[in-house]
C-alpha positions in Angstrom: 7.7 25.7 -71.1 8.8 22.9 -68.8 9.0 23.1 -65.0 11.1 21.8 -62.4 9.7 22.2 -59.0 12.0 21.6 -55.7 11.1 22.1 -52.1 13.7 23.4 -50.2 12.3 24.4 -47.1 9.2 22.3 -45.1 9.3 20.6 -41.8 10.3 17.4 -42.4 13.0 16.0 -44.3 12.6 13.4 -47.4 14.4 11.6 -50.2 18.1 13.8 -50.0 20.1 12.8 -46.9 21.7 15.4 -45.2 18.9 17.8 -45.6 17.1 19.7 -42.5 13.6 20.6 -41.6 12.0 23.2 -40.2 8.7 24.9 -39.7 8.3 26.9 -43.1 7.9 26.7 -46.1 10.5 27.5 -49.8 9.6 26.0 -53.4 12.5 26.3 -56.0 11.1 26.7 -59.5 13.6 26.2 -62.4 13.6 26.3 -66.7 15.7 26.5 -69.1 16.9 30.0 -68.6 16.3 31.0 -64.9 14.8 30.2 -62.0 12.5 31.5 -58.5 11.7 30.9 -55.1 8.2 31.0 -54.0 9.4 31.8 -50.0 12.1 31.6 -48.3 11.5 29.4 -45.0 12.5 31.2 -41.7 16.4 30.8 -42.6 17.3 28.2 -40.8 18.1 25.6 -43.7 17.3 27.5 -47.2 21.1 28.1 -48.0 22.1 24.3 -46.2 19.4 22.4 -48.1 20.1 24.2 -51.6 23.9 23.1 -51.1 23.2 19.9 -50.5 20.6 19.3 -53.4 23.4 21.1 -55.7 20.7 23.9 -56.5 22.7 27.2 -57.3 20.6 30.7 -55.7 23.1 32.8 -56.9 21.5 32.3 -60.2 17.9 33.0 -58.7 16.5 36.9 -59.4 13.1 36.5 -58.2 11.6 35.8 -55.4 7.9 35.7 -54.7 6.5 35.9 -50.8 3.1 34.3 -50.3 2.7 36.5 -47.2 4.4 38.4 -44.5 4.9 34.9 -41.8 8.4 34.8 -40.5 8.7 31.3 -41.5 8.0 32.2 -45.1 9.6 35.3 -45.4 12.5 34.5 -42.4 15.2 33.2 -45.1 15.0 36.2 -47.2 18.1 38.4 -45.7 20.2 35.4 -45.8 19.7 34.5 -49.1 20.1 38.4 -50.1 23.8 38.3 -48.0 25.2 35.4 -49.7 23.5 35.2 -53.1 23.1 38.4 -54.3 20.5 41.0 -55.0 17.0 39.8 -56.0 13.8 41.5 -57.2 11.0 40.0 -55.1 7.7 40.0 -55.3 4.9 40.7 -52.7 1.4 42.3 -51.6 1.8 45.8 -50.4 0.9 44.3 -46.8 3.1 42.0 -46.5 5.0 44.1 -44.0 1.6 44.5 -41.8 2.4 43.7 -37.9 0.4 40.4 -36.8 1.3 38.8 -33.8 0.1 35.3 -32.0 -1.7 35.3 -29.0 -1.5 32.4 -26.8 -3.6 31.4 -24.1 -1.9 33.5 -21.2 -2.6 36.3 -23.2 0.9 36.7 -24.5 2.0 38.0 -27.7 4.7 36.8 -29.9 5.4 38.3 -32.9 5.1 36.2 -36.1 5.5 39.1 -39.2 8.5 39.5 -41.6 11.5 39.4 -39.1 13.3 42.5 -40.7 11.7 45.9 -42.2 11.7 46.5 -45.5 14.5 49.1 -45.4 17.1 46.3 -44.0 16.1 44.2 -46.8 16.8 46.7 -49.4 20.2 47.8 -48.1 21.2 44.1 -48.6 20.1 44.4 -52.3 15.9 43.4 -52.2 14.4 45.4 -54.7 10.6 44.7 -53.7 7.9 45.1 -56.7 4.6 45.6 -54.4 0.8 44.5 -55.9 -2.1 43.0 -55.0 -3.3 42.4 -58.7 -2.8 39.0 -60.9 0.8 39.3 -62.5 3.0 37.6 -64.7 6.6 37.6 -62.8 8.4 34.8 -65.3 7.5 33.5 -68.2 4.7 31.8 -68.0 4.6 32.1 -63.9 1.7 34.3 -62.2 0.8 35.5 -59.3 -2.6 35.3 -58.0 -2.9 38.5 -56.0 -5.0 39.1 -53.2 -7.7 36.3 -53.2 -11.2 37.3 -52.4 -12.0 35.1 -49.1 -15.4 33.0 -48.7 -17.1 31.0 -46.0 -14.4 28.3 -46.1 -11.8 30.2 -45.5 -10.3 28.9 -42.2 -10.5 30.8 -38.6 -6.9 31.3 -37.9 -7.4 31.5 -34.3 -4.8 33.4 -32.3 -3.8 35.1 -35.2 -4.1 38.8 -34.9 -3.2 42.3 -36.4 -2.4 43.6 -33.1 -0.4 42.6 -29.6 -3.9 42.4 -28.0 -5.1 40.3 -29.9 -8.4 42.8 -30.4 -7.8 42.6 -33.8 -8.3 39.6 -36.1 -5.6 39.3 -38.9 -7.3 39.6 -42.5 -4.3 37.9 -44.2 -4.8 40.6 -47.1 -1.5 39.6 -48.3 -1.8 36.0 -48.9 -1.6 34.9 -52.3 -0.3 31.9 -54.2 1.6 31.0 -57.6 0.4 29.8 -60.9 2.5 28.1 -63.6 0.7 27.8 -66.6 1.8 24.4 -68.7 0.1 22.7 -71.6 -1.2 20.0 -69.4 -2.9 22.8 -67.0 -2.1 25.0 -63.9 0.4 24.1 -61.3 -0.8 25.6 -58.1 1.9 26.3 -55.3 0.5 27.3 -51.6 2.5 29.3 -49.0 0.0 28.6 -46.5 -3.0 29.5 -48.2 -4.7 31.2 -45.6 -7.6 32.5 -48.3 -8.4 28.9 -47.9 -7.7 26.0 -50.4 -11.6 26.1 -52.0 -11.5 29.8 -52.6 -7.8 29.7 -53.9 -8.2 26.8 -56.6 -11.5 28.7 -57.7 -9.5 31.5 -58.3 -6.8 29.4 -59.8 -9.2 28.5 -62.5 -11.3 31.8 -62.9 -7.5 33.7 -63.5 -6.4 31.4 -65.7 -9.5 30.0 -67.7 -8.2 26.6 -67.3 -10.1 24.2 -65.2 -7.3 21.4 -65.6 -4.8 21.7 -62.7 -1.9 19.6 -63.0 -0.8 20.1 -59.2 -1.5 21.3 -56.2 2.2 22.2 -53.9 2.3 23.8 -50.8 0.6 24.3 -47.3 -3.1 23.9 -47.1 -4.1 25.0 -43.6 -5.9 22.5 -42.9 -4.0 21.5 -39.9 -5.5 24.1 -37.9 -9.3 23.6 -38.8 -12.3 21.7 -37.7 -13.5 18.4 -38.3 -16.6 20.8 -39.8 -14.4 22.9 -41.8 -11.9 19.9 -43.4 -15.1 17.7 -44.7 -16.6 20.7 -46.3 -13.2 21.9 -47.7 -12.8 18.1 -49.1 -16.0 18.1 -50.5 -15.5 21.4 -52.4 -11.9 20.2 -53.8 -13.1 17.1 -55.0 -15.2 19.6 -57.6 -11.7 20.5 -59.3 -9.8 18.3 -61.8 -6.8 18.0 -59.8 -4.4 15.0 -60.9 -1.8 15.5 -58.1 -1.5 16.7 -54.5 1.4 17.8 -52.2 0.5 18.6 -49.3 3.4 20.7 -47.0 3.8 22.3 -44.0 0.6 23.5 -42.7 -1.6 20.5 -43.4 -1.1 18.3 -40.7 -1.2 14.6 -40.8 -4.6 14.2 -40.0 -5.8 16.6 -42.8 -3.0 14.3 -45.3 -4.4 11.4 -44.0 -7.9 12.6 -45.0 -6.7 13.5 -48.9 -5.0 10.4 -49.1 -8.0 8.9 -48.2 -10.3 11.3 -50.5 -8.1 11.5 -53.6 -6.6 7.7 -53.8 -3.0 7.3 -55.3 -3.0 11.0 -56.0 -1.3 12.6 -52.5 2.3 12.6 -52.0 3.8 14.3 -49.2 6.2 17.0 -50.4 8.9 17.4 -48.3 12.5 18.9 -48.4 14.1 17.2 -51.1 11.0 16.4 -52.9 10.5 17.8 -56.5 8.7 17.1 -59.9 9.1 18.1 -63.4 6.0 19.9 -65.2 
């Protein structure tokens, strides 16, 4: 099965003119008969970018949310009012509350912008599991991914408008596509962390060869501590290609570029790749 991977949605703008950024994060995956988003962006520019990069939604049925963040889940109820109904895909908490405290103590709430009973009157019919699934041919979902020491802090991020409670990020997960080269790895913002998410890549999959990793990494918001160690445990995985998005940062890019020579690109809106 060949892929063709498109990013739709990120926060800065590449090869396709015309295109907007913002801060999120949507991945277009299309074959021969079909096609899925992996997020949705905040809604800002899913429906403009797809337009202007000639990719139909209409023809989209799935979508699959890599967690419950506004600016991944924010496009979904425009995309449902113009394109159609769509099954999509999700951890059972992916509606949880989680808020982000600043340093005034104020709380701004950063969860999927509508509840789930909006979304389905506009035609979402969500499919709710936290198990390894197979939601297109030859397309999984990871489930929830057990977390490890490397997983980052995620300071300010919490379950509550206190900020008492720290947010567990139970819902994050990523998406597999197996090909016959290996796995294709797409992030939302991998908040498991990258380490423990390629381990599980390759444990679900029993395939140590991974093609590509796509998406947000987090490392944008961790220590100098925390990057070097996560480094040093990805350079223990056969990865050929990196794409870092949204979440990584430039420093963090900078530091892959430098770690994995000739094999980072930058994936921004517009950018896509064939697997």
């Amino acid at each position: 099965m060949n892929y063709r991977i498109t990013i739709l949605c990120e926060n800065s703008v590449g090869p396709v003119s015309g295109t907007l950024g913002e801060h999120g994060f949507s991945a277009l995956i299309e074959w021969e008969s079909g096609g899925l988003l992996f997020d949705t962006g905040q809604g800002l520019t899913l429906l403009h970018n797809a337009q202007r990069m000639n990719k139909n939604l209409h023809r989209v049925e799935r979508v699959a949310l890599s967690h419950g963040h506004y600016d991944h889940s924010g496009g979904l109820l425009p995309l449902l009012r113009n394109c159609g109904p769509k099954q999509v895909f999700a951890h059972p908490d992916v509606f949880a509350p989680r808020y982000r405290v600043n340093d005034r103590k104020e709380a701004l709430a950063i969860g999927m912008p509508y509840p789930r009973d909006h979304l389905e009157g506009h035609g979402a019919c969500f499919n709710l599991s936290d198990r390894f699934r197979e939601i297109a041919p030859g397309i999984f979902l990871t489930g929830q991914i057990p977390r490890n020491n490397a997983a980052p802090a995620d300071a300010g991020l919490s379950a509550d408008p206190a900020g008492t409670v720290p947010d567990p990020f139970s819902d994050d997960q990523s998406l597999l596509l197996r090909t016959p080269a290996g796995t294709v790895v797409i992030l939302g913002c991998c908040h498991a962390g990258l380490s423990a998410t390629l381990r599980r890549a390759v444990e679900l999959t029993d395939d140590d060869r991974i093609v590509a990793v796509v998406g947000g990494t987090h490392l944008g918001f961790c220590s100098e501590q925390h990057l070097e160690a996560t480094l040093t445990e990805c350079s223990l995985f056969r990865v050929q290609r990196w794409y870092p998005a949204h979440c990584t940062g430039l420093k963090a890019l900078l530091r892959l570029q430098q770690r994995f020579p000739g094999a980072v690109l930058p994936a921004q809106v517009g950018t896509g790749f064939t697997c």
